[in-house]
Each structure stands twice: as structure tokens, then as C-alpha cells.
N, C-alpha and C positions, 0 to 999 in steps of 0.2 A: 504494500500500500504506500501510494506517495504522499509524502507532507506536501500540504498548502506553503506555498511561499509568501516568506512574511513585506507582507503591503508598505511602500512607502509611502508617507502624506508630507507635501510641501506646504505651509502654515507660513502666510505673508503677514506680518499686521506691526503697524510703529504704533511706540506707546507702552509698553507691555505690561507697565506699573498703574496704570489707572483701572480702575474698576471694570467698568464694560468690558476693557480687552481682558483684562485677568480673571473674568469670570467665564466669560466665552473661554479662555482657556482652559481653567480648570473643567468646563467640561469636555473639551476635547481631549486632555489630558485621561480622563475618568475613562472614554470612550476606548484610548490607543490602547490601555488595558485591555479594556472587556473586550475587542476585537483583534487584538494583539498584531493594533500598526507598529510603524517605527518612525515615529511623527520628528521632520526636520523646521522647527518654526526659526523664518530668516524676521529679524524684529532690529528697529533703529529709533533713534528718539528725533528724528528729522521733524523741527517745525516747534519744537516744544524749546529752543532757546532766541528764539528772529535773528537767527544766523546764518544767511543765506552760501556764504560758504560753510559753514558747520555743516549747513543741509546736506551738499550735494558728498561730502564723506560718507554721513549716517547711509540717506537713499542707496549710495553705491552698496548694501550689501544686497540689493534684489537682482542685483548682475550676477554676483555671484551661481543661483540658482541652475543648476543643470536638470533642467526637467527631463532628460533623458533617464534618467536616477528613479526617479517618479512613477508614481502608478494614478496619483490620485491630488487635487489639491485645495486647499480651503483659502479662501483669499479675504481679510478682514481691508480689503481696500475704500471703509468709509472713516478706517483713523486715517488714511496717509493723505495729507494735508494739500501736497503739490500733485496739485491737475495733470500735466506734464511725466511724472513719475507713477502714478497712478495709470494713466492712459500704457505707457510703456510696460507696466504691470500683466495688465489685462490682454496685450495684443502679443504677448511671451507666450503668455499661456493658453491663449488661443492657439498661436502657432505651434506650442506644444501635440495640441490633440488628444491632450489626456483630460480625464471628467472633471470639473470644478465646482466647485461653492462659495458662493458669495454670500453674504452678510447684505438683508434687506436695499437689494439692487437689481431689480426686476429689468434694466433697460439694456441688459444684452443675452439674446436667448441662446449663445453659446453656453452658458453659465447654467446649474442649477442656484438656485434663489429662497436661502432660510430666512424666513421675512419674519418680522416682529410686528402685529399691525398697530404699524404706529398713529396711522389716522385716526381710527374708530375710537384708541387712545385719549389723544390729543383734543379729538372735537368731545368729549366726555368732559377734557379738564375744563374748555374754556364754557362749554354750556352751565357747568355747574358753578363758575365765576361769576357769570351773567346773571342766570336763573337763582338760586340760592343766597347769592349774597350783594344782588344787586350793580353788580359791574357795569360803568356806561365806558368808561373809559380806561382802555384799555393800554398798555404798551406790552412790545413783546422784545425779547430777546433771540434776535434765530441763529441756527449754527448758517453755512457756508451753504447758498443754494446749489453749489456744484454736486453739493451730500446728497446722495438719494433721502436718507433720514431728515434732513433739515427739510430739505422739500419737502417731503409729504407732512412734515407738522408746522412748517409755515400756511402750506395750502390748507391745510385743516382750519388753523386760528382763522384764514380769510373768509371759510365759508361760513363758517360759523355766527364771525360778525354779520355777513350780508344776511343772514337765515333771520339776526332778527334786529336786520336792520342799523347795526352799528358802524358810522365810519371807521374807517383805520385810516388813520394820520402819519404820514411817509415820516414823520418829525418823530413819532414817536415808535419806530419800528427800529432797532438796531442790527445790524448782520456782523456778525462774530466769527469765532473759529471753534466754538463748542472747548473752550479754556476758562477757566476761572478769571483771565484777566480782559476775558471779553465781558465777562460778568462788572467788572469794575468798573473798568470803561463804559460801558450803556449806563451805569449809575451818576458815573461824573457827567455824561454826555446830559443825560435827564437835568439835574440837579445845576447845571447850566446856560438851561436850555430857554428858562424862562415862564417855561410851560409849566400850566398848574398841575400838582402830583394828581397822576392817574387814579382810577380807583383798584387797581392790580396791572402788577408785571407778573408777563406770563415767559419763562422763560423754557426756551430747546433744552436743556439740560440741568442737571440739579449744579455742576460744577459753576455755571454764568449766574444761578439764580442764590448759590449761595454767597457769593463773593457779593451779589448785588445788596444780600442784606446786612452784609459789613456794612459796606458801603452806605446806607441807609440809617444803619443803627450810630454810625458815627457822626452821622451828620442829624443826629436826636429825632429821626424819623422811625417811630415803633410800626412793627410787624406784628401783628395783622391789624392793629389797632388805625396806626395811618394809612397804611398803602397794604395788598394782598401781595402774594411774593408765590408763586410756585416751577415747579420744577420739572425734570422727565429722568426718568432712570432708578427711583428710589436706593439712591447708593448709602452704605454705609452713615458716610458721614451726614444723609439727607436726612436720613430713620431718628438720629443720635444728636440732629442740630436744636439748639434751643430757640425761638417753636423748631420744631419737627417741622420738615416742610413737604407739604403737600406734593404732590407728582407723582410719576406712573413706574409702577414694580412691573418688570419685562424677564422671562422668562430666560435671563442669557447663561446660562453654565446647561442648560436643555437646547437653546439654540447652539451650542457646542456640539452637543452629545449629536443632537440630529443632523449637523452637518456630515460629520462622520458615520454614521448610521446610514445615510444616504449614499455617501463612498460604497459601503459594507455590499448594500445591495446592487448596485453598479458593479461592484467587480463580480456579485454571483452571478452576474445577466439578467437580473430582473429590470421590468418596466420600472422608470418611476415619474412622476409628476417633475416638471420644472421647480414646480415653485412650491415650498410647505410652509404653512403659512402656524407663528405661533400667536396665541392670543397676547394682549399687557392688560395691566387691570391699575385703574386711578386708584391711589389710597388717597383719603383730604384728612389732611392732620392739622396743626394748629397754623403755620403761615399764613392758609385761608379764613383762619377764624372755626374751624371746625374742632371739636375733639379728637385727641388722637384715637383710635379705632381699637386700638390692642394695647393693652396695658405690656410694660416693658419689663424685659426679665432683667432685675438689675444685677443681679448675682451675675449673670452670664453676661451681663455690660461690662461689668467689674471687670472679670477676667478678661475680657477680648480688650480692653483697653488697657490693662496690665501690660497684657502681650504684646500690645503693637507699640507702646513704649518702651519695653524692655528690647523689642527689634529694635528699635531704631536706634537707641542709645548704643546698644551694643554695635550695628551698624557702622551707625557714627564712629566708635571707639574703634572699629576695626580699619575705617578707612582712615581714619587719623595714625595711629601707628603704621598703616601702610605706606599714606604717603612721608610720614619722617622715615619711614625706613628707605625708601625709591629712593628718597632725595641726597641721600650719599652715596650714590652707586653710580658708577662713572663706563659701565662697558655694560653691553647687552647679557653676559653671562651671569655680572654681578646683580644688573635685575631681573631676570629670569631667576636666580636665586634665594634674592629677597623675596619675590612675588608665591614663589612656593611654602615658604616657611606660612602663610596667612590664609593658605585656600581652603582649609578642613574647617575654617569656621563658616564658610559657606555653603556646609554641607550638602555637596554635589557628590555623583558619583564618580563623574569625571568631568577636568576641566583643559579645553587644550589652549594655547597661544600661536597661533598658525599665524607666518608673517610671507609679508611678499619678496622676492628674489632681490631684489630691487628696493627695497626699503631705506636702505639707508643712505640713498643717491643724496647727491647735494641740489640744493636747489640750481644752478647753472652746471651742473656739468655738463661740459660739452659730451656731446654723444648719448646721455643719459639724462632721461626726463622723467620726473617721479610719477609714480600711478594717481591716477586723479579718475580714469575711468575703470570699470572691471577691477578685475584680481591677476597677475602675472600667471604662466601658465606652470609655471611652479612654486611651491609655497615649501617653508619648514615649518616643523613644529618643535622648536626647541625648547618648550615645556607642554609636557604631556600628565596630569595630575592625576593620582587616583589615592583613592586610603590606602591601597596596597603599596603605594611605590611612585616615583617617579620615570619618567622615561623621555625621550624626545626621538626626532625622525627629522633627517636629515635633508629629505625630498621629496616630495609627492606631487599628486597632482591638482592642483583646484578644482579640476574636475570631479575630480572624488569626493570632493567637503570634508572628509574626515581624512588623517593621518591613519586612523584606526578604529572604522564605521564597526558600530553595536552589532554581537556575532545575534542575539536574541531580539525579540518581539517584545513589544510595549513598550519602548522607551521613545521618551522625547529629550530632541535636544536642542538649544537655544542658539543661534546662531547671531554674533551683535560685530557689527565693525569698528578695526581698532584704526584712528587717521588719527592725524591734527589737520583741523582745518577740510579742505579739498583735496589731502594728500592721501592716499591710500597707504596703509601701513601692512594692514592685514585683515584678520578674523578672529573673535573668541569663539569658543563651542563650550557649554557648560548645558550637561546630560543628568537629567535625570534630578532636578532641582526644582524648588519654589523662587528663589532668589530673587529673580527676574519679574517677578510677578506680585513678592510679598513687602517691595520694599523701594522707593526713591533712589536709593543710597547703589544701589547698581547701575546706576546710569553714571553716578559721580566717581563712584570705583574707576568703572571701566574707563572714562574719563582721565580721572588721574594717571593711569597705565599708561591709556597712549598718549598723555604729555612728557610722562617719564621717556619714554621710549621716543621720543619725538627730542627731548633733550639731549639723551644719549646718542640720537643721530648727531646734533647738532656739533654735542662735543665732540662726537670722532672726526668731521669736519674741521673743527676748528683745529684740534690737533695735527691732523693734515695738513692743515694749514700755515699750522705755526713752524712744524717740521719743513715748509717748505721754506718759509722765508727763511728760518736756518740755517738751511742750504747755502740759501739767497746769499745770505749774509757773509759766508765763508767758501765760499765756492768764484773763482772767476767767471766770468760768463763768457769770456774771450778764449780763455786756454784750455775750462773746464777741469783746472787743476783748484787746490784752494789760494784764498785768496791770500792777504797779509792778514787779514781777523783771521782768519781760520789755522793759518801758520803759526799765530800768536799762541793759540788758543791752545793747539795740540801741542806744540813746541815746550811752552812751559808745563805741559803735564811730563813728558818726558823726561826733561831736562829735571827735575824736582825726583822721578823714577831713577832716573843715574847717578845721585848726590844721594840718597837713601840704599841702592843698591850698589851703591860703589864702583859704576861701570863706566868706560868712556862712552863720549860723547865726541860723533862726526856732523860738522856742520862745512857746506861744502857753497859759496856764494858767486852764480853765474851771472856774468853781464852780458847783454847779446852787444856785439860789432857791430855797425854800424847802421843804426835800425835808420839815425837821421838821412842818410844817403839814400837808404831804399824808398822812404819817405817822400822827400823832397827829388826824387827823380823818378820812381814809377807809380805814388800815389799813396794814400792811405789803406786800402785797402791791401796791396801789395805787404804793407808793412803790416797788418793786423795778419795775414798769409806766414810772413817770416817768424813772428811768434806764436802763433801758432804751433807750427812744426817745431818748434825750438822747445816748446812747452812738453811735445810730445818725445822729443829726441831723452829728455831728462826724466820724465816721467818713466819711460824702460828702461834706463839703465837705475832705475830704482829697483832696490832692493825687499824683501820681503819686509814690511815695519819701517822703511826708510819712507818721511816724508816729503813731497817737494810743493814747492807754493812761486805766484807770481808774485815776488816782494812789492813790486809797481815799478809801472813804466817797462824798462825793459828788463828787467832785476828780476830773476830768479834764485830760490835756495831751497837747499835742502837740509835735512839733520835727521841722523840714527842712532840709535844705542849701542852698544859693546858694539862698535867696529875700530879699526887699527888703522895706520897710519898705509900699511899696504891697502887695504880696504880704499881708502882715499885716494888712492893711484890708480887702481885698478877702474877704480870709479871713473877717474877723470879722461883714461883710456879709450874706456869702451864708449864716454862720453863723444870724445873726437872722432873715432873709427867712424862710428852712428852718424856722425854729422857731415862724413865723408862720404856715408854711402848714400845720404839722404841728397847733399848739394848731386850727388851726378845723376840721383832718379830725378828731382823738378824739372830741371833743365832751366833756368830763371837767370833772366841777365847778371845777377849777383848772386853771390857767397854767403848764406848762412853762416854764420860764424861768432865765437862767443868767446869770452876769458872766463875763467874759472881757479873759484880760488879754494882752498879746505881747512881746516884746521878740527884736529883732533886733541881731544883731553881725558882727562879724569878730571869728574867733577868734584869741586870741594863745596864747602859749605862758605865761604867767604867770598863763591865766584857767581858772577849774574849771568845772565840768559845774552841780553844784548853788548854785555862785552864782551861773550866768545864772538857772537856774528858780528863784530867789528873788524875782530881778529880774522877771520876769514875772509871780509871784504877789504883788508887790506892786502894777505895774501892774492886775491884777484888782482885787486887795481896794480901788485908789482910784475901780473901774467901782462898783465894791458900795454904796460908800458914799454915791454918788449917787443909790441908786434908792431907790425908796418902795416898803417890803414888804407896801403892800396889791397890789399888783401879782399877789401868789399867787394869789387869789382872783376866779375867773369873775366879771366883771359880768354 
């Protein structure tokens, strides 16, 4: 008998910490069990900082996705923010040709469609604003009409007014982002606006409608007593706010379950409808002036509020010694290191660090342009975490998403991208966790990672950098021997090594012949040619540890350790032979040609550095004066 093969689910959705999307998930989570997917959710916080370069990092992990890998997919594309990325979401997975689901978005019939009815909802909350408590005037708060969701409970609030008869005033209608700080903003907007206070604000989400009644309360405007305040989604914090605020409980940790449920039957080859539609139900709790409906279990308030302060704090505490620990680590191994010693407290079962090939490019290097689109077509994962152990992998493919994909059924795993900015760095993967889902503090984590890691690029850079100009600094750039700094620089380390170790010291000071002549009769060029080759002539007859430098101008020297006064002869020899066989290969109307002077010692402790190379260039200057300067001149 053959096993079934275990199902993969691609799970799109930004946000992952806010309610909606983390309840939908936990029920899809619930489902990968009872159906034993192997659930990949690719998740980014794009939109949630107005960073429009921050964006296009986060979005880049929906590139990532190889729906080839895929069997099946759940698309939560009414959190992702940008139109743009969203559309390019949609037409992947179209082109994929594998079964999908979408989150109450009926406007493309490629898609199957888990719909929440948000209208029947919505026209319930504002009837009974009107109806009940006498509402004439109204303001709303809508999310983003691009939203299928905003749409249809915008168009609800409008029928509703025209059903019985109520203008809606463009002045008091605000369009938002379904954010708390759109909630804000509509309240400053109102409360500036001129306009006498409404008799309820009817807000798209409990997030816009709770921040509105800060906003309200602090400007001495009482709820429900001034103005009606409601909401949509009955989240946590709506149930638990003081009033309680009215709005609609929606069925989403079951809108979960049945998207996946719907996969289940699709892969057995059953029929299934496009579209499953779940019902939402208005609770009216006190914002509207209503009693709350269900008395509150405070015992089990207690606790859940224990809890999520005890997360966070600890949270907190873990991302704060995470980032003092990051923050003195200076090479990518030494935070890969730090970063493992912290990850058991985010009790995962595993966690990887997947970077791109390419990561640590400089911002202009020529020939190398950092990732800003996709993922490079190879990644490492140079920390691989598990309770058992650590590990890493050295190569793989992006195409694969995992270094080391879950050999069993049921697990899900969280795929979030690591940038600074536009830049592409890499990927985290963390399998088999709430983290992502239980807590803010995972978005700032991962955050602080890839600034770490964005730093440590920076530094290896700079250090490159600084190594060069070092060079720079001791290096001619003419003869490509070192400079006088560089000469200086080694010279006295030596020279302090042979006064300590008791050894001579060969210092040997070349002048070139007649650079002025070559100069002043076949050009400057000709003359940067003559030393050149001159540069190189002395540089092989150097010896293993001996070093040679252009002292400046046309001054060359050298100096070694334990060599002898033959050593110095021999040197000077093979110096002239070189320079004999070099003048007959150029063929150049003039003679390369040089004085050279040596002098050898034992160093003492009473003797300086530049009053041996005196002594040697006086040695020279007495070679100089013996020769005849027609010598410059090719016969």
C-alpha cells in the first residue's frame, strides 16, 4: 500500500502579529495538523513602518516563492497594503496553476473565495446606530477601497444611510489603511474640522475605532455618552476596552480551518463551490450605549493579561540583551554566534539564517550590485538552530527555501526577510513556533538582526577599505615597490629585531644615473619607463626578507637582516649583471644605469636607523663620483 504524499501549502499574508492575520492563522495552523500539510507561510511587515524603501525589502520575500514546490495555496492578500505587490501576488499564482484561496475576495474567479459576510455585518451595525439609538449623523472611518473588505463595508454604511434616508457628508467620511493611526488621524481630522461632533463614528475596524476613542477621550469627549464609537472584528483588545466597544465577532481561526479544508478536498478531486461563505455576528456592548451582552470571566482576564505581559516583558528583555550582545560582534561568524546562544527562548523547533551569495557586496562595487530584487540563486545557511544542536550548510538553492525542508507532515514554517532598507540580505525560516504570531517584538528582533548584519557588512567594507588606503599609503604607485612611509615603517621594525637579536644589518642605497637627461631629452614618460624597470631590476635581486622601497625621486634602498658584507657584493653584482641584460633587451636610446652604495653592521643599542642609511648613501655618492656621465647615452 502507498502513502499519501505529504501536501504543501504556500500561506502569503504581511502582518503576522495582529489579530485577524494571527487568528486566521492559528486556524490554519490547527488544520496543517488534522490534514497533515507542510504549511510554508512567506509573511513581511511591509506598510506597517511609511517606509517606502523599508517596503520594497519586506514585499521582496513573495519573490522568493517557488510554486513549483506547491500543491496548494492560501493567499491572505487583503493585509498587503501595496496594490502593485498584491496584483504581482495574484498573477504568480495564477500562473502557477495550482488551487488557491483567498480571504473575502470574490473579484477573481481563478481563486477559490473564504468570505466572511461582511455586509449583512456591517448594514446590522449601522441600522442599529440609527434605529436604537437614534443616529442622524453619522461619520465613518473606512479601510482602503482597493480592500475587497473595506469595500463591501463602506458600500454597506452607504446603503444603509440612503435606506433611511440619511446624507453622508464627503467631510465626514475618512479613508484609512485599517491601522490604529488611521484611527487617530480621522479623530484629529474631525476635531479640526469644524464640524459639529457627529452622533456616532462608525469605524472598518476595531484597530481605527479604538485609537479614535483615545483620541476622543483626551480631548474630554466621553464615549458613548458624547459621541457612539464602534468597531469591526471584535478583537481582543475591543472585548477588554473600557467601554467595550461594540463591533462584529467574525469567525477567522474557522475561516483558517476552511480554507485549508477546501485545499483537502481539491487535492481528493472533489467538486467544490468557488466561494464558502462564513457568517459574522454584531455584538453592541457599551461604546454604543448598550450593555455588554456576556458578563466577563475575570479570572481568565487575569490570567490572559498576566500572560501577555509576562510575553512581552520577557520579549523585551530578550531583545534587549540580544541587541547588546550583536552590538560587539564585528564578523559575521561572531554574530551568527551571539544570535544562537538567544534562540531557545523563542521556543521554535527550528530556526535557520539563510543569506544571499552576494550579501555582503559594497554599495558601489564595481561589477557587483546588491540584491534589491528576488533572492540570488544560491543562499547559505550559516546558522541552522535546533534544541538538538547546531549546524549550518554551506550552499543551497533558493529554490528549495529550506537548507533542510521538514522530512514529516504538519509543520509550518514562517518565512520573514532579512534587508536593510531595499537591500536584500537574505531569509529567516522559524518552524514550528507561535512567535510570529504571539508577539510585536518579532518584527523588532528580526529587525535588529538585519541591522546587525547590515553593520557587519559595513565594517568588512570599511576595513577593506582602510587596508587599502594602507597600501595606498606605503606602496608607490609608480614602481609598485613600497614607498619611503612604508620603508620607514618596516625598516624600523627590523632594525629594533637586529639590536634585540644581535644580528647585522644590510642597508644597501641606489641612485639611478641620469634620470635628468632621459627626462629632458625623450620626455617624462620615458623617465617614469627608466624607473620603473630600475624598480624592478632591485626588487629580484632581493633576497628572501630583504626589503626595497623608492626612497623618492630617483632614490632607491634596501635593508636585511643577518646578511654579511659578501652578501653586499654579491648583491651589488647581480644588481649590474640585471641591469646589463635589461639595457640590451629595451633597446632605448639611453642606459639605465645606477650607483649603489651598502653598508653593513651589527646593530648596537647606541646606533639609529637613519645614521646607518647615511652611511650607505655616502658609500653610493663615493660609487657616483667615479663614473663618467657620458655613460647615459647609447653608443
Amino acid at each position: 500500500m502507498q502513502n499519501n504524499p505529504i501536501r504543501k501549502i504556500a500561506v502569503l499574508v504581511a502582518g503576522t502579529d495582529e489579530e485577524y492575520q494571527g487568528s486566521i492563522l492559528d486556524g490554519i495552523e490547527q488544520a496543517a495538523k488534522e490534514f497533515q500539510f507542510n504549511v510554508s507561510v512567506f509573511a513581511c511587515f511591509g506598510g506597517v513602518l511609511s517606509n517606502t524603501l523599508y517596503d520594497v525589502g519586506e514585499y521582496n520575500i513573495y519573490r522568493l516563492v517557488n510554486y513549483s514546490m506547491f500543491d496548494g495555496a492560501i493567499l491572505l492578500t487583503n493585509t498587503i497594503g501595496d496594490l502593485e505587490t498584491r496584483e504581482r501576488v495574484c498573477a504568480d499564482v495564477r500562473a502557477s496553476g495550482i488551487p488557491a484561496a483567498v480571504f473575502d475576495c470574490g473579484t477573481d474567479p481563478t481563486f477559490y473565495n473564504v468570505r466572511i459576510d461582511n455586509t449583512a455585518a456591517m448594514r446590522q451595525m449601522v441600522a442599529h446606530v440609527i434605529e436604537q439609538h437614534g443616529a442622524k449623523t453619522i461619520n465613518f472611518i473606512s479601510g482602503p477601497l482597493e480592500n475587497p473588505e473595506a469595500k463591501e463595508r463602506y458600500e454597506a454604511f452607504l446603503a444603509v444611510m440612503a435606506e433611511h434616508d440619511l446624507p453622508v457628508d464627503a467631510n465626514r467620511v475618512y479613508f484609512g489603511g485599517f491601522r490604529p493611526i488611521d484611527g487617530k488621524r480621522a479623530a484629529d481630522a474631525l476635531l479640526t474640522s469644524g464640524l459639529p461632533m457627529p452622533d456616532a463614528i462608525i469605524a472598518a475596524n476595531d484597530a481605527m475605532a479604538l485609537e479614535t476613542i483615545s483620541v476622543l477621550t483626551d480631548n474630554g469627549i466621553r464615549v458613548p455618552e458624547d459621541v457612539i464609537v464602534t468597531g469591526f472584528d471584535l478583537t481582543y483588545y475591543a472585548r477588554h476596552h473600557n467601554p467595550s466597544l461594540t463591533s462584529v465577532a467574525r469567525p477567522l481561526e474557522a475561516a483558517g480551518r476552511a480554507a485549508c479544508a477546501l485545499l483537502d478536498r481539491i487535492f481528493r478531486g472533489e467538486s467544490c463551490e468557488k466561494t464558502v461563505t462564513l457568517e459574522a455576528e454584531p455584538v453592541y456592548q457599551e461604546s454604543c450605549g448598550c450593555l455588554t451582552t456576556g458578563q466577563i470571566d475575570i479570572r481568565k482576564y487575569k490570567t490572559t493579561t498576566y500572560d501577555t505581559i509576562k510575553r512581552f516583558r520577557s520579549g523585551a528583555s530578550l531583545l534587549n540583551r540580544l541587541t547588546s550582545a550583536m552590538a560587539v560582534t564585528e564578523t559575521p561568524e561572531e554574530c551568527i554566534r551571539t544570535i544562537s546562544q538567544y534562540l531557545h527562548e523563542i521556543e521554535c523547533e527550528q530556526c535557520c539564517i539563510c543569506l544571499c551569495e552576494n550579501w555582503e557586496s559594497a554599495f558601489r562595487e564595481q561589477g557587483s550590485e546588491r540584491q534589491t530584487v528576488g533572492y540570488t540563486e544560491y543562499m547559505s545557511a550559516p546558522l541552522i538552530w535546533q534544541a538538538s544542536g547546531i549546524g549550518e550548510l554551506n550552499r543551497f538553492r533558493s529554490a528549495d527555501l529550506f537548507p533542510f525542508p521538514p522530512e514529516n507532515a504538519g509543520n509550518m514554517s514562517y518565512f520573514f526577510p532579512l534587508h536593510f532598507r531595499e537591500h536584500c540580505l537574505g531569509y529567516y525560516i522559524f518552524t514550528n513556533t507561535d512567535f510570529p504570531r504571539r508577539t510585536m517584538l518579532c518584527h523588532s528582533l528580526m529587525m535588529n538582526i538585519s541591522h546587525s548584519f547590515e553593520n557587519i557588512r559595513k565594517l568588512l567594507h570599511l576595513n577593506n577599505a582602510i587596508r587599502e588606503l594602507d597600501r595606498l599609503y606605503v606602496i608607490d604607485p609608480l614602481c609598485g615597490i613600497y614607498n619611503r612611509n612604508g620603508f620607514i615603517r618596516l625598516a624600523d621594525q627590523m632594525f629594533k629585531h637586529c639590536m634585540q637579536a644581535h644580528k647585522t644589518l644590510m642597508i644597501s642605497f641606489i641612485d639611478m644615473d641620469g634620470l635628468k637627461y632621459v627626462n629632458d631629452n625623450f620626455g617624462h614618460d620615458e623617465g617614469d619607463f627608466a624607473l620603473h624597470k630600475l624598480a624592478e631590476i632591485i626588487q629580484s635581486c632581493c633576497r628572501s626578507g630583504q626589503i626595497c622601497a623608492r626612497f623618492g625621486g630617483d632614490e632607491f634602498i634596501t635593508i636585511g637582516a643577518g646578511l654579511t658584507q659578501e652578501d653586499a657584493e654579491l648583491f651589488e653584482q647581480d644588481f649590474f649583471k640585471q641591469l646589463k641584460e635589461v639595457n640590451s633587451v629595451i633597446n632605448k636610446p639611453y642606459e639605465l644605469n645606477a650607483s649603489i652604495g651598502s653598508y653593513v653592521t651589527h646593530v648596537e643599542a647606541d646606533m639609529k636607523l637613519f645614521a646607518l642609511i647615511a652611511l650607505a648613501d655616502q658609500n653610493m655618492y663615493e660609487q657616483k663620483k667615479r663614473k663618467s656621465t657620458s655613460r647615459y647615452l647609447r653608443r
